[in-house]
N, C-alpha and C positions, 0 to 999 in steps of 0.2 A: 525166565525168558520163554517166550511161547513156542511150541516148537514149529519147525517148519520143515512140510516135504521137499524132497527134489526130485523133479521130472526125471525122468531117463530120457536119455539124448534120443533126436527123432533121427530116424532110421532114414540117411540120406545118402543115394548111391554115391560113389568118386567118378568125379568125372575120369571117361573112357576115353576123350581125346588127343589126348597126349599120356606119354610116358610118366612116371612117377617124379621121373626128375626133372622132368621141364615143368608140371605141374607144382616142383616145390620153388623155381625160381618164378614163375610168373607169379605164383600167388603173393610167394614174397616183394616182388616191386610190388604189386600189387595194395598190397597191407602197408607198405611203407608208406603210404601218401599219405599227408594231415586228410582229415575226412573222410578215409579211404571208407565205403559201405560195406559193412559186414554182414554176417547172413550166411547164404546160402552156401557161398565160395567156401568159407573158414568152415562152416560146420561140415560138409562133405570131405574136404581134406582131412579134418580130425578124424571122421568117421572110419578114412580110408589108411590111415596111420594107426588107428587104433589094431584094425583087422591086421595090420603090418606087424605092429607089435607083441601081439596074443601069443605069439609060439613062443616068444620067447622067455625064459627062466626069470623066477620075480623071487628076492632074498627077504622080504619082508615078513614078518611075522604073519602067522593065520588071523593073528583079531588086532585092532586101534590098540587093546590096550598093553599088547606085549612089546607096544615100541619103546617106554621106556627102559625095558632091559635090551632092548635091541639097538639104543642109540651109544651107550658109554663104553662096549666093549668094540664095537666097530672104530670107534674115535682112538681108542689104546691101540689098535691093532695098526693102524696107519701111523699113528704114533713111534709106535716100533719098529716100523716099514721105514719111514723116513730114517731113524738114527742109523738102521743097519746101513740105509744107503751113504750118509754123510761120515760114518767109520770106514766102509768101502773107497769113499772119494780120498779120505784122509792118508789110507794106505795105497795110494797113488792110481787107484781105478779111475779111467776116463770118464767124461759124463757119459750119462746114462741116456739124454734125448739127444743132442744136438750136436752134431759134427762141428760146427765150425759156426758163425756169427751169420753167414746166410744160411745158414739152416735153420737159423731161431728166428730170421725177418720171414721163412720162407711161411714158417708155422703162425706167427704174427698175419701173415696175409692170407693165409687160408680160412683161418679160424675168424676173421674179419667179420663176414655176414651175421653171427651167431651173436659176437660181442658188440657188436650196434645196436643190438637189439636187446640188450642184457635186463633183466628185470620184465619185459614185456607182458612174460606171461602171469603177471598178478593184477595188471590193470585195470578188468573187471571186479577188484575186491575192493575198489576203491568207491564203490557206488555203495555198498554197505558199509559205508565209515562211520554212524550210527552205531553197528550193530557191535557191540563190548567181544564177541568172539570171534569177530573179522578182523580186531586190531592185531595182531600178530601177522596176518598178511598185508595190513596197510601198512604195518610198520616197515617189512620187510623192504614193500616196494620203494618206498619214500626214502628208504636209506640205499637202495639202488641208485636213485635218482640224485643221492649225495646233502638233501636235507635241502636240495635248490641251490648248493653251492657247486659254482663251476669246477674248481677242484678237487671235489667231492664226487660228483656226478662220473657216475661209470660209461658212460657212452661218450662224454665230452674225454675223461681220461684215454679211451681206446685210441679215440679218432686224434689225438694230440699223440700216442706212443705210434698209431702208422705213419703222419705228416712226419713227423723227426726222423724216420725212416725210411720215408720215401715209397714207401708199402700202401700206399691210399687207392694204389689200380689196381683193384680186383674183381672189376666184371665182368671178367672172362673165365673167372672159375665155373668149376662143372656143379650140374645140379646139385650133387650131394652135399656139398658145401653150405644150401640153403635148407635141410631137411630142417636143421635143429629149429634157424630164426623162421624159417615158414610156420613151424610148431608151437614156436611160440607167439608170435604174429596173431594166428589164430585162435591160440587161446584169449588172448589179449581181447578179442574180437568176438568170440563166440563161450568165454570162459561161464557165461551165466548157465548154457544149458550143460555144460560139460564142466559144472564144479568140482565134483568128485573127484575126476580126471584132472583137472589143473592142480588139487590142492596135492595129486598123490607125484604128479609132474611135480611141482614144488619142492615134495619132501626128497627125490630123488636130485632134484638142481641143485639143494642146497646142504648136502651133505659133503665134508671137506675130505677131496680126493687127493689119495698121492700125488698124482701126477701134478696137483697145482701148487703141490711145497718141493717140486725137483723143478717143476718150468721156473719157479719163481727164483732158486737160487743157481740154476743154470744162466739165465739170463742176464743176472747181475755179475756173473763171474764173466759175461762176453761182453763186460760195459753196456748195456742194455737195459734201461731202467724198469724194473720188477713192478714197482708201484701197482697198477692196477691187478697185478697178482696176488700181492702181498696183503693188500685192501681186501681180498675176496678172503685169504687166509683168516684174519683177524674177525670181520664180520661174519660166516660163517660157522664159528666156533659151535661145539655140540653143548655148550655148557650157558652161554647167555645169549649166543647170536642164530644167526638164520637158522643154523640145522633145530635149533630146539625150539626156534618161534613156529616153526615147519613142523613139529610133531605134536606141539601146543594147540596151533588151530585145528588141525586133522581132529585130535580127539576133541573139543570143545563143539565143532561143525556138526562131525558124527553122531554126536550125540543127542543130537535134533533133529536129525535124519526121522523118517516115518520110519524106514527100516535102515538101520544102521550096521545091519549086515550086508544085503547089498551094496549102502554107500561104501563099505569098507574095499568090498569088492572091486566095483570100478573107481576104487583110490588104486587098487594093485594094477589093477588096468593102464593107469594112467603114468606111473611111477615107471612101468615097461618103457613108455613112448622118451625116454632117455640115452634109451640104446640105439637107436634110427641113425643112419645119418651116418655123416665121419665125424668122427670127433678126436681127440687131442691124441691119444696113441695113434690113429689109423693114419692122420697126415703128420705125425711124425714121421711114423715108417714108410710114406710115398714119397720121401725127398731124393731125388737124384740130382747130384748136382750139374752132370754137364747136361743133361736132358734140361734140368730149368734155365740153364744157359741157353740151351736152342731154340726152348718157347721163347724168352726174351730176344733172342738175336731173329726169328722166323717175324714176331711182332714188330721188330725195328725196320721188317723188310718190307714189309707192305708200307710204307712212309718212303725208307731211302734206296729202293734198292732201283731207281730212277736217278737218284740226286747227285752220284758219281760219275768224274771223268773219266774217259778212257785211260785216262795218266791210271788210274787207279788200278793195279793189276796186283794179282798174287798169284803164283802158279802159274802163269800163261796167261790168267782167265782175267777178263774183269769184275770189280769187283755188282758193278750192275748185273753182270751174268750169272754170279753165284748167290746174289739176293733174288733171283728171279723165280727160284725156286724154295719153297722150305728143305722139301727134301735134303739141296744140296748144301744144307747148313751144316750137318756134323762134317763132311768133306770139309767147308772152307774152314772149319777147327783145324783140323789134320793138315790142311792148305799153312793154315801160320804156324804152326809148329816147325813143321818142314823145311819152311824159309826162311826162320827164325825173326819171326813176326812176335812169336811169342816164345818165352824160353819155360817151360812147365817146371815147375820145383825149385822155382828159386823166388826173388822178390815181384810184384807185379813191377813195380819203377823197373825194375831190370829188361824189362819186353819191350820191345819198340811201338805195338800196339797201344800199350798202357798210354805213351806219351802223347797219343793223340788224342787221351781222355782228359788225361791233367800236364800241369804245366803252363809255362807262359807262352808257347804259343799250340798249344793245343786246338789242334784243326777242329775235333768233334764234342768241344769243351759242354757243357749243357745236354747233351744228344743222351744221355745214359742217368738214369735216377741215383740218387745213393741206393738203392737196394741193388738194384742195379747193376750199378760197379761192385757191390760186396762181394754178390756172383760171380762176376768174372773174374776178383782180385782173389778170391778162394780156391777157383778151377787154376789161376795160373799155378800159386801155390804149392799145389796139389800136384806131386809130382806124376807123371804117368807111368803105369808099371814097366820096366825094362824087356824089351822083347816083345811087348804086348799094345795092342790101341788104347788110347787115354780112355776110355768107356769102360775099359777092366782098370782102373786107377784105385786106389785106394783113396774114400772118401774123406781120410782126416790128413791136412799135411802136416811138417814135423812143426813143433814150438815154435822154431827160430822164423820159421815162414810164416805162419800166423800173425807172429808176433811184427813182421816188416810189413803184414801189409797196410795198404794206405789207410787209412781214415776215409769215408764216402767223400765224391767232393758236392762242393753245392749246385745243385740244379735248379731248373725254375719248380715251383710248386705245380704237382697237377690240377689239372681242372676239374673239376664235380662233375659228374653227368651218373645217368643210371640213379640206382638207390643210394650211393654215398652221395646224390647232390645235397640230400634230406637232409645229411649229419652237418651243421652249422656253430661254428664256434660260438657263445655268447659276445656280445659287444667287436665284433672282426668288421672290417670293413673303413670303405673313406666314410666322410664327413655326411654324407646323403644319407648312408643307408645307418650313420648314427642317430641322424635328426627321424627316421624313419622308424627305428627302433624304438628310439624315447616316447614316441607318437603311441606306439602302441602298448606301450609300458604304463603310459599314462590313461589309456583308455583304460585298459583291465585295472588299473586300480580305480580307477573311479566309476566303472560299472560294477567293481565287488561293494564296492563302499556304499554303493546304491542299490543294493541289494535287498526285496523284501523282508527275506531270510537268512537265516544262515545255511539253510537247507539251497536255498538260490546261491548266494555268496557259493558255498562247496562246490553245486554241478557246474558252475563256471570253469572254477579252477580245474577242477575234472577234466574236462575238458579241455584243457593246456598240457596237462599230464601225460599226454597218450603218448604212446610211443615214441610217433612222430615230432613231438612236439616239446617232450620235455626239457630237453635239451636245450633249446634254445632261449634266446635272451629272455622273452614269455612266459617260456615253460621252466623254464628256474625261479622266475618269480612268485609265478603261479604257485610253485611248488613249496617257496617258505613261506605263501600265506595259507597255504592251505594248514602245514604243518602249527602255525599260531594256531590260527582255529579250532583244529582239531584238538589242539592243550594235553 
């Protein structure tokens, strides 16, 4: 194989005008678009996450080649971290993340922007599918993408486990929530001049973390389907899957490198750019639960808090008065409590509030999502401390109330806007936008089949692959002809 240098990334300021975290969500809509133009934007962001990430502590070996002893003792040690914790559960220890079934939608919707985006950051590796040392990162990524099967495909899985959940509005989260998918956006985007840095980003995405064998069986214990957790478990593995195709290319790359020391270098470099960001402990540990009740009830006030009668009164007040402000939202809690609007620590059906959610003649039947109501049916639950305001409550309530509360009921589905309009189920839709789908199903196959080359045929499909695109009815096809081809 002949070898090949790598540039050192060019020396590109961060832009100055904005905040870090407004700059990680614009960029991110940004990158989200089919076509979006990359450049300038993705390589200064890198530039300026890199600088971000430098202080921080790097567990990797000093050279490529100590990763082999650095991979199989790290895999036994989590290994043993998991069984201590599943003997802990067994001897009656609470979970370990998740208060209560809105606590696991809450993490499901936080962690949202990152997992639409999953796989992103190898897309770039997909233009050297040729090259016999880049196949461990095509491999990797094309099995992100689920092999072109909708099923299969981790971004179609995500955006199917928040629609069932009612978790699919999240563009109102705060910038940090876009650190990780901005980072990989951009590499996705800019990963040619910042190899080194993607492939050490890589080894660190793809190394199997505690935290994704305790989400995975917390989740299924709150009825909550695991699946795309369990999928990461299994393909990840340190012995055939991502983590070891992940240490397979690093050394194969490196070792073409002009200087393979340096390359090895800013692999360390890039493998840091992991820590940025929140990620799965930080918004575990931000969940408050009657505070994300009052985001949701402050958000349902800017709609209704016009749409009530003056019949509508609690406390004196009405209830147009008490939506008039956010402020005065934990008050109008305290307001139902008082009046026994709502009864805290017992069933949600037990509350006079609840019956305006469900039921047969539920006035505000539709008005609240299932995530939604999971929130609220958890805060009533929850009893409030005695003597004390519900905001000193004790986050978990007992079994029996858990256990009464309702089921989500059904709402309308939300609407796409922002970066989730991008995420597109395959074959969804009426009768039009079938006939419209087929139309272009049939185009790309008969533009691949007319193909000079096969080198032509690839950059095609390539280009369905991206991000943006894979996902969809196109880009899943795109995606199992690429994989024939490639054989």
């Amino acid at each position: 194989m002949q070898s090949t240098a790598f540039a050192t990334p060019p020396v590109i300021a961060p832009r100055r005008c904005a905040p870090a975290a407004t700059s990680c969500r614009a960029l991110y809509d940004t990158l989200s678009q089919p076509d979006a133009p990359a450049g300038a934007d993705a390589q200064a962001y890198l530039v300026g996450q890199l600088a971000r990430a430098a202080s921080h502590p790097c567990d990797l070996p000093d050279t490529a080649a100590g990763l082999n002893d650095w991979i199989a003792p790290r895999s036994a040690a989590i290994g043993t971290q998991y069984q201590q914790y599943l003997a802990s559960r067994r001897d009656g220890a609470p979970r370990r993340f998740f208060t209560s079934k809105s606590h696991a939608l809450y993490f499901l919707r936080c962690v949202a922007p990152t997992k639409l985006v999953d796989g992103a950051w190898l897309y770039g590796a997909l233009q050297r599918w040729q090259e016999n040392d880049f196949r461990p990162l095509v491999k990797t990524y094309v099995e992100e993408l689920g092999d072109g099967l909708p099923d299969k495909n981790h971004v179609v899985l995500y955006q199917r486990l928040l629609d069932n959940h009612g978790c699919a509005e999240w563009d109102d989260l705060g910038g940090a929530h876009f650190t990780q998918g901005a980072l990989q956006l951009a590499l996705a985007h800019a990963g040619e001049s910042f190899l080194p840095e993607m492939i050490g980003y890589n080894l660190g995405y793809e190394q199997l973390p505690l935290h994704l064998l305790i989400t995975a069986y917390e989740l299924n214990e709150l009825g909550i389907d695991p699946y795309y957790f369990t999928l990461h478990i299994t393909v990840d593995n340190g012995s055939t899957g991502h983590a070891r195709d992940a240490v397979d290319a690093l050394q194969r790359i490196a070792a073409r490198a002009a200087d393979p020391a340096e390359f090895y270098r800013r692999v360390r470099e890039g493998y840091k750019l992991n820590e940025l960001g929140e990620n799965t402990n930080s918004v575990i540990a931000s969940f408050d639960l009657e505070q994300e009740l009052v985001r949701i009830l402050a958000a349902k006030a800017v709609v209704g808090q016009n749409m009530h009668s003056d019949y509508c009164r609690v406390a004196g007040k009405t209830i147009n008065a008490w939506l008039a402000d956010p402020e005065q939202i934990p008050g109008l809690l305290r307001a139902f409590e008082s009046t026994g609007w709502i009864k805290r620590g017992a069933a949600p059906q037990e509350s006079r509030f609840w019956s305006l959610l469900q039921g047969d003649h539920a006035e505000m039947f539709g008005v609240f999502s299932s995530y939604e109501q999971q929130v609220l049916a958890d805060w009533i639950a929850t009893p409030a401390q005695a003597g004390g305001p519900a905001t000193d409550a004790p986050r978990v309530a007992s079994f029996r109330a858990r256990q009464r509360a309702l089921a989500p009921a059904r709402s309308a589905p939300p609407k796409a806007h922002g970066a989730r309009a991008l995420i597109r189920y395959p074959y969804a839709g009426h009768a039009g936008e079938h006939e419209a789908e087929n139309d272009q199903l049939r185009r790309l196959e008969q533009a691949v089949a007319l193909a000079p080359s096969t080198s032509a045929a690839m950059k095609l499909l390539v280009a369905h692959m991206a991000p943006s695109r894979h996902h969809t009815a196109t880009g899943l096809m795109a995606t199992r002809m690429f994989v024939r081809l490639l054989g």
